[in-house]
C-alpha positions as CSV (number, residue, x, y, z in Angstrom):
1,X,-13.7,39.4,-5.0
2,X,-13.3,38.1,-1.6
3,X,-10.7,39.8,-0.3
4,X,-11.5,43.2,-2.6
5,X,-15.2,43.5,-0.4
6,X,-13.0,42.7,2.4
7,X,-10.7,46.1,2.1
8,X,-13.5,48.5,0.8
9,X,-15.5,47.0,4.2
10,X,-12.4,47.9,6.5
11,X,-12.0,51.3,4.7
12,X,-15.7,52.0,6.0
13,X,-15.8,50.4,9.2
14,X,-12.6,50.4,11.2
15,X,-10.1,47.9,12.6
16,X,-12.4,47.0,14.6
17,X,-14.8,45.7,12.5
18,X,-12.0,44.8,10.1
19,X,-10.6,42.4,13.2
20,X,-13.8,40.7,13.3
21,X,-14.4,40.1,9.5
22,X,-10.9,38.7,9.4
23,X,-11.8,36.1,11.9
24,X,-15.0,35.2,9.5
25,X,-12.6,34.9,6.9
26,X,-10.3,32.8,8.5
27,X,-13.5,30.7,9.8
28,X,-14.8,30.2,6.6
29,X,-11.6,29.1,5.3
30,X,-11.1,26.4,7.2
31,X,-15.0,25.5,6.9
32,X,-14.3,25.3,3.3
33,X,-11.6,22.1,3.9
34,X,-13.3,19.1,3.1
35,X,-13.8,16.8,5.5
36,X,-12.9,18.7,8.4
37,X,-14.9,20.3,11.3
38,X,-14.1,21.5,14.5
39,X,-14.2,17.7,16.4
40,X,-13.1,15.4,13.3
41,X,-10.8,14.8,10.4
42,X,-12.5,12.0,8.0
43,X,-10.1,9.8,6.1
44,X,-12.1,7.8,2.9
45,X,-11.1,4.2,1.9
46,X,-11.9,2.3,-1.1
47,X,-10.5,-1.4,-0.8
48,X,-11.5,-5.1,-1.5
49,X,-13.7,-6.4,1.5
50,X,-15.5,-8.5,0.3
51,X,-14.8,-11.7,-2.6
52,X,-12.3,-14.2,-2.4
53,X,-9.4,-11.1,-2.0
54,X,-11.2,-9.8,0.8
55,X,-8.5,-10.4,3.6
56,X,-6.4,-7.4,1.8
57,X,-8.5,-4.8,2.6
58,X,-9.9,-6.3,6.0
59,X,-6.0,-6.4,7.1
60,X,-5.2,-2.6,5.4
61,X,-8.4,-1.3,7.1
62,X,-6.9,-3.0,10.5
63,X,-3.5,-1.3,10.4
64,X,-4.9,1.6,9.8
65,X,-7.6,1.6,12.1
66,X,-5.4,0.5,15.2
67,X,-3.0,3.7,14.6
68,X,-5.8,5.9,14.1
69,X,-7.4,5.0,17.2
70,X,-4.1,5.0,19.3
71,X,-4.0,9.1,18.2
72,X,-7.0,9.7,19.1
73,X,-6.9,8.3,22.5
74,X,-3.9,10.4,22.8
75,X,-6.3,14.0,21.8
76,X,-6.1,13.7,18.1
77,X,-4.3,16.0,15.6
78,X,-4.4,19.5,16.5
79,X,-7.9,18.4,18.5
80,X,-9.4,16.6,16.0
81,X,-9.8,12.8,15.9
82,X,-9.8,10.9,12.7
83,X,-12.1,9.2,11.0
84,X,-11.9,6.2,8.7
85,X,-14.5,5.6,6.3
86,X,-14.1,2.4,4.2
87,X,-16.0,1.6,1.6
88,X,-16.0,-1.7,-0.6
89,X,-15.1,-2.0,-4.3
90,X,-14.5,-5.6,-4.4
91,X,-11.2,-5.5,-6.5
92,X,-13.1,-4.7,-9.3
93,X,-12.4,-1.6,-11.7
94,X,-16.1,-1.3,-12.5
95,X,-17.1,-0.5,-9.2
96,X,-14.5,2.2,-8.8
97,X,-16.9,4.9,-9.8
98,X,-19.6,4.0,-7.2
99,X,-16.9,3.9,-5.0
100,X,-15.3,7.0,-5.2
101,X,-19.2,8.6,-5.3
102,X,-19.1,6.9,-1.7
103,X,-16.3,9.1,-0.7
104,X,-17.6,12.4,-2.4
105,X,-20.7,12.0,0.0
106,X,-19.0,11.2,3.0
107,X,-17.0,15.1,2.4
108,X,-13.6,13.0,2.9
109,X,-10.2,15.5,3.6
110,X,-8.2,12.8,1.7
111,X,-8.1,9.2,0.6
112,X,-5.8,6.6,1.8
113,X,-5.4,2.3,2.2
114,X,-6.5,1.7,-1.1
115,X,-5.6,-1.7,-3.3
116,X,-5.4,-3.2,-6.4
117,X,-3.6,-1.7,-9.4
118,X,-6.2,-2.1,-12.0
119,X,-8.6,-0.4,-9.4
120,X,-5.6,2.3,-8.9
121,X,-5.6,3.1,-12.4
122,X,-9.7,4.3,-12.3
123,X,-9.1,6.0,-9.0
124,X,-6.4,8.3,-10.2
125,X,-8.4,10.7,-12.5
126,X,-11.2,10.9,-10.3
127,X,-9.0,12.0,-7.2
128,X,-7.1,14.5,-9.3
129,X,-10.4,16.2,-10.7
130,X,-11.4,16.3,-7.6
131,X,-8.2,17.6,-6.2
132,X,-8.2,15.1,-3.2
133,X,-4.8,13.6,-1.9
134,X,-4.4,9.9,-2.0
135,X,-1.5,8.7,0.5
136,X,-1.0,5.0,-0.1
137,X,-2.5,2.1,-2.0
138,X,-1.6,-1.7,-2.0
139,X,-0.3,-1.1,-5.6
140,X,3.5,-0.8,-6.7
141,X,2.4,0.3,-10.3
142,X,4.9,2.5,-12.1
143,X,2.3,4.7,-13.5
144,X,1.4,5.4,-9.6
145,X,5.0,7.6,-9.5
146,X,5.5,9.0,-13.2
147,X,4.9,10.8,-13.7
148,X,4.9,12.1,-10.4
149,X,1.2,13.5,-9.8
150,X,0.4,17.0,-7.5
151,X,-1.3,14.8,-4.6
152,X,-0.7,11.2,-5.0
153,X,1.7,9.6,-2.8
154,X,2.4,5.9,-2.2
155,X,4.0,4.8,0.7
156,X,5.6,1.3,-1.1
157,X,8.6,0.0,-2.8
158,X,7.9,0.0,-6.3
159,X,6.7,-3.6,-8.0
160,X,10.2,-2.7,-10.4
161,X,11.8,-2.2,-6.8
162,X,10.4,-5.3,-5.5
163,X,11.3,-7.6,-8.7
164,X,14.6,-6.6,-9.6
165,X,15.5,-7.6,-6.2
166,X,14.0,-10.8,-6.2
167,X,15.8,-11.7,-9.8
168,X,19.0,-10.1,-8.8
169,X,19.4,-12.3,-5.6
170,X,18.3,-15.2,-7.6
171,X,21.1,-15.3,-10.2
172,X,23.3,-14.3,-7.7
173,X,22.3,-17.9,-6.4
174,X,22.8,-19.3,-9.5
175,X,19.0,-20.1,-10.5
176,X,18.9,-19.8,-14.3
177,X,15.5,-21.4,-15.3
178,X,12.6,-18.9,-14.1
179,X,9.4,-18.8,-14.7
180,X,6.1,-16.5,-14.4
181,X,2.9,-17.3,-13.7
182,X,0.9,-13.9,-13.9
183,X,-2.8,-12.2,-12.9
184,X,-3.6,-11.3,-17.0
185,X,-4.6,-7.6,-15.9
186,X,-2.4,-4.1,-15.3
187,X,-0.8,-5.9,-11.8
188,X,0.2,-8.9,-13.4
189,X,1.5,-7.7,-16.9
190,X,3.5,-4.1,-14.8
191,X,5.2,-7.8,-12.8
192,X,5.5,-9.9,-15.6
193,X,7.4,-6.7,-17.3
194,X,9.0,-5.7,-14.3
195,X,11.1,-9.6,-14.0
196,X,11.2,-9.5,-18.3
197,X,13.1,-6.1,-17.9
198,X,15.3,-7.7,-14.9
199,X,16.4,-10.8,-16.7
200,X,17.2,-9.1,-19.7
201,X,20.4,-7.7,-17.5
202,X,21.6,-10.9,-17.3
203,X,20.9,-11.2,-20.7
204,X,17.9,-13.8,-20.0
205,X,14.3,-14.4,-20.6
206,X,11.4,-15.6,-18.6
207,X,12.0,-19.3,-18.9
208,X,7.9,-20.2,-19.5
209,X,5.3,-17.9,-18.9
210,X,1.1,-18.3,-17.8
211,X,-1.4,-16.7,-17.0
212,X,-5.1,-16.3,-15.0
213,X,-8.3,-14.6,-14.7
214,X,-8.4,-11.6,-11.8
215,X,-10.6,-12.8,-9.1
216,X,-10.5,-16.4,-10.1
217,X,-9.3,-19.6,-9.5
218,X,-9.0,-21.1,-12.6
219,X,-5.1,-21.8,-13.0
220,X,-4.9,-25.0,-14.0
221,X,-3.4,-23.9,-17.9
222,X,-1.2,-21.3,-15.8
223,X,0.4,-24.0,-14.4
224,X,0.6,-26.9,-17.3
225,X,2.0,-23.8,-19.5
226,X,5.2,-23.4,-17.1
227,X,5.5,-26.8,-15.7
228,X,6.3,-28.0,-19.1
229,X,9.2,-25.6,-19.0
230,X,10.9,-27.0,-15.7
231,X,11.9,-23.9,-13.9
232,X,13.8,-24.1,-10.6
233,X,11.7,-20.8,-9.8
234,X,8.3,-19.6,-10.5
235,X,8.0,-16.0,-9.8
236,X,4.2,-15.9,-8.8
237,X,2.5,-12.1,-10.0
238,X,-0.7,-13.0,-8.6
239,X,-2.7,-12.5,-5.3
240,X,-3.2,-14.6,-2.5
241,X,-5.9,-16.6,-3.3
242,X,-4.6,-17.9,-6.6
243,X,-1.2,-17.9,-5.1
244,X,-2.4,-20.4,-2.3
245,X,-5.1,-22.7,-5.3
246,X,-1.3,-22.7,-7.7
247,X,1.2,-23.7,-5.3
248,X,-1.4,-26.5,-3.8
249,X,-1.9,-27.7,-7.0
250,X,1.5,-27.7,-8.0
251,X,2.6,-29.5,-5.1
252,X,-0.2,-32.0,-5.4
253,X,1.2,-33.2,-9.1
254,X,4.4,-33.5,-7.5
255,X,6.0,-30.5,-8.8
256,X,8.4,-28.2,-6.3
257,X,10.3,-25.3,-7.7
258,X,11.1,-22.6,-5.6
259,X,8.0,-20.1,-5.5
260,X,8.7,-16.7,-4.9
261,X,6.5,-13.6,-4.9
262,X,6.5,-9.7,-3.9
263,X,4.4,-8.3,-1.2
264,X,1.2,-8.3,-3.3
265,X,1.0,-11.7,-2.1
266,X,-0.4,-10.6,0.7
267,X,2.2,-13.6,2.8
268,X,0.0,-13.8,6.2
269,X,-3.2,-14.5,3.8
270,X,-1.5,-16.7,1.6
271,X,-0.6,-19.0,4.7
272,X,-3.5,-18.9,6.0
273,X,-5.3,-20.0,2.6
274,X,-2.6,-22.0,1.4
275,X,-2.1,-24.3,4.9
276,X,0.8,-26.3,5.0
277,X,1.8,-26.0,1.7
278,X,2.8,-21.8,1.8
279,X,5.8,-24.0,3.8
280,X,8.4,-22.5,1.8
281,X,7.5,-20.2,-0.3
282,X,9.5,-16.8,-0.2
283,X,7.7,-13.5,-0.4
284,X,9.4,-9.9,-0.6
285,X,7.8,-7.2,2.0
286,X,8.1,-3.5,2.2
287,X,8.2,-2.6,5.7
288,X,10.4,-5.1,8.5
289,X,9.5,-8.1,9.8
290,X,6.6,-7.6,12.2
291,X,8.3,-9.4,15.2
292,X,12.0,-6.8,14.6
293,X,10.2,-5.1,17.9
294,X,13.6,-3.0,18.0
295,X,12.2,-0.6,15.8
296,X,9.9,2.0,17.2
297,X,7.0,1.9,14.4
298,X,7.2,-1.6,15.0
299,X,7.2,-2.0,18.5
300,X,4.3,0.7,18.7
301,X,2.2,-1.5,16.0
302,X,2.5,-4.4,17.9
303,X,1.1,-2.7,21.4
304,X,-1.9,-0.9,19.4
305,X,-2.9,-4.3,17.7
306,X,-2.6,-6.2,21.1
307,X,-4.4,-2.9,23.1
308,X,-7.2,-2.0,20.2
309,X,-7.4,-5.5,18.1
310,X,-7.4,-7.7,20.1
311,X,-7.2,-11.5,19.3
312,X,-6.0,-10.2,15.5
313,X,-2.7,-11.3,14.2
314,X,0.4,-9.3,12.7
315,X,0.6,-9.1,9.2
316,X,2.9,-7.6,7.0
317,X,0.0,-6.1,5.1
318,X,-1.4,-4.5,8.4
319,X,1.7,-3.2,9.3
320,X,2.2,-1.3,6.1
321,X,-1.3,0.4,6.7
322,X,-0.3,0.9,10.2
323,X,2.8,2.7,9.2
324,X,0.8,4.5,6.4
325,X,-1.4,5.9,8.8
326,X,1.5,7.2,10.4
327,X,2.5,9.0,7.6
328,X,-0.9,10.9,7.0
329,X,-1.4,11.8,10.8
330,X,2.5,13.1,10.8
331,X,1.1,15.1,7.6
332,X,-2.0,16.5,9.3
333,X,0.4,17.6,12.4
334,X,2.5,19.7,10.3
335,X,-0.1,21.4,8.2
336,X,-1.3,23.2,11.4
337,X,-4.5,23.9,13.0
338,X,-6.2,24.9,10.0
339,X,-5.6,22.2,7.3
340,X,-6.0,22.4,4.0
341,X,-5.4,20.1,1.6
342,X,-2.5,22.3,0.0
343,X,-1.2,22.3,2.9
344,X,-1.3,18.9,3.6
345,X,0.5,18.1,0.2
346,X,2.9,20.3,1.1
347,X,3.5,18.3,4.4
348,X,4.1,15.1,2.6
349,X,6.4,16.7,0.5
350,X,8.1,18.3,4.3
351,X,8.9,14.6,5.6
352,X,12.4,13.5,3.0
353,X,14.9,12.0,4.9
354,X,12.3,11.4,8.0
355,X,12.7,8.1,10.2
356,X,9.4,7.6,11.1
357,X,10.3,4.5,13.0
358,X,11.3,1.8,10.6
359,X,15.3,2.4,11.5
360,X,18.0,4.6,9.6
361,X,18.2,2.5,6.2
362,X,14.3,3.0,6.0
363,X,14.0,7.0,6.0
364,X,10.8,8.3,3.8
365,X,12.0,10.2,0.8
366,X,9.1,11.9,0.1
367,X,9.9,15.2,-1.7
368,X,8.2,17.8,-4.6
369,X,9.5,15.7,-7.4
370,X,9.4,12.1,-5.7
371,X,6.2,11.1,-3.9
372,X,7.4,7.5,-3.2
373,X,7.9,7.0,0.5
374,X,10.1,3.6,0.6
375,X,12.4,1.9,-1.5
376,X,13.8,-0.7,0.5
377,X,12.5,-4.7,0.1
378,X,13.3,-7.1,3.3
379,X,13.3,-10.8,1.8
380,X,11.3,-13.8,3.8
381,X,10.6,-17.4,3.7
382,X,7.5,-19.0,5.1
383,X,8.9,-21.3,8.2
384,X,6.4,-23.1,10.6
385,X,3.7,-21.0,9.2
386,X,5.4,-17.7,9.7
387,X,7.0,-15.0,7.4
388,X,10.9,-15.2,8.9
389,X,13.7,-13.0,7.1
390,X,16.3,-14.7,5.6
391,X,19.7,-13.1,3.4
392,X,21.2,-16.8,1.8
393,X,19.4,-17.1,-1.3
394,X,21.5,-20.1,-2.1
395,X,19.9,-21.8,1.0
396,X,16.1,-21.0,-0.5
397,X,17.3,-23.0,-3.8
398,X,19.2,-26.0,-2.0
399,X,16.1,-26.7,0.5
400,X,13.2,-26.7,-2.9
């Protein structure tokens, strides 16, 4: 009806007028884009910052903050800064709805730096009736990728991605006994699946499975149920903070197979939870080594957290928010001066086959039918309380 009271209005009027209602219409347009204004883009958040998991979504806030502020000391996108508005669900699928009711009043363009797979799992309905683009969320869930969904994007290896690697480069080793000790919720069970499905290649099983409470400590019977069994490795499906309470236990009663994780470890928390005794421990990541400075995005994370946070540590987990914020400003560049959020879907979908920093065997492969942005692991063992990569697997076993 618009655009019909448009013509009949130019049929009466003129081209002149018409040239003037045609800049309304365009103005109104782009007033009609959530989130943005003349000044300001506003990117919404909803992550765990608070609870015993907390140190997730302080670090993913971080990254993201750091890049964000870099751009807009260089002008912004387009003339616009950005704006980060994070708001606290506490890793906790009940509080998802408040949550998202936080970002509905704060007008957000689109949603980013999220965490948690359970939490995911709440936030994905609510996004897609609201028709607002989520890029990235500490999550490697399959049903974050299929089926592949109009506006959700994730920038991470997939927790299939990141476990069939671990296993694969296991047996290559020659480790034959492995257990799981799992978070008993849709993260833990998608991992516990995830190394199931990648043993059964090698025509094995999970050698002794256990599990734990989300958001507790309690892991004593996680640990009795697969210390019984005598694994060499004990893939770990959990988060930090249970991570750091099962491998001090663990090592308390004596017992020292090889613990090994994927990135949902978190491996800069777990250290700094777990003390001495992360000394070790290997953990898969999704973006490089935070000290391989060679590569641009790296090399650029490092100077914005040194000029913009100060006296705050690298992290793995930072890093991937860092280089996740990349991704959505590189988006809001190339839907134009008037986004939408159309055409900021569209963007995403624009960047296959980009390098965005993190070398040639690291291009995104974001595309129409494929909205996952990495694929690649990088492997790393915890040496002198440091994440360092590694590539002997055989050497992880021997030194348990």
């Amino acid at each position: 009806m618009l655009i019909f009271g448009f013509i009949r209005k130019v049929w009466n009027c003129g081209w002149a007028c018409a040239l003037l209602m045609a800049c309304s219409l365009v103005t109104l347009a782009t007033a009609q884009a959530p989130g943005v204004s003349d000044r300001q883009i506003k990117i919404g958040s909803c992550a765990v910052l608070d609870g015993p998991n907390r140190l997730y979504g302080i670090q993913i806030v971080l990254g993201a903050t750091a890049y964000f502020d870099y751009i807009n000391d260089h002008g912004g996108v387009n003339g616009r800064k950005l704006g980060l508005s994070s708001f606290d669900d506490g890793y906790d699928p009940e509080r998802t709805s408040a949550c998202f009711a936080s970002l509905m009043r704060e007008k957000v363009f689109a949603a980013g730096f999220f965490f948690g797979s359970a939490t995911t799992a709440k936030y994905l309905p609510l996004l897609e009736a609201e028709h607002m683009p989520l890029v990235g969320t500490y999550s490697g869930a399959p049903f974050i990728y299929e089926p592949v969904k109009h506006g959700i994007f994730n920038l991470r290896a997939s927790y299939n991605d990141e476990t069939r690697e671990l296993v694969d480069n296991l047996w290559r080793a020659d480790a034959r006994r492995i257990g799981v000790i799992y978070q008993d919720d849709a993260f833990g069970k998608t991992v516990l699946d995830s190394a199931t499905a990648a043993l059964a290649k090698h025509k094995a099983t999970p050698a002794a499975v256990g599990a734990y409470t989300r958001n507790a400590l309690d892991v004593g019977s996680a640990i009795e149920a697969v210390h019984a069994a005598k694994p060499e490795v004990v893939i770990l499906a959990t988060t930090y903070a249970a991570a750091a309470e099962i491998v001090k236990r663990a090592h308390g009663q004596g017992w020292r197979p090889l613990f090994v994780s994927g990135s949902y470890i978190g491996t800069d928390a777990f250290i700094t939870v777990a003390g001495k005794e992360a000394e070790g421990v290997v953990s898969m990541q999704i973006v490089p080594p935070y000290d391989a400075t060679d590569l641009p995005a790296v090399r650029l994370y490092r100077e914005c957290l040194e000029k913009y946070m100060s006296r705050t540590q690298p992290s793995p987990t930072s890093l991937e928010a860092f280089v996740n914020a990349m991704v959505i400003v590189e988006a809001l560049k190339r839907a134009g001066k008037d986004p939408t959020r159309e055409k900021f879907i569209a963007a995403i979908e624009s960047m296959n086959g980009m390098d965005i920093g993190l070398g040639p065997e690291a291009r995104l492969e974001f595309r129409a039918q494929h909205h996952k942005g990495l694929s690649r692991v990088y492997p790393t063992v915890v040496r002198n309380g440091k994440p360092e990569a590694f590539s002997n697997w055989a050497v992880m076993l021997a030194r348990k």
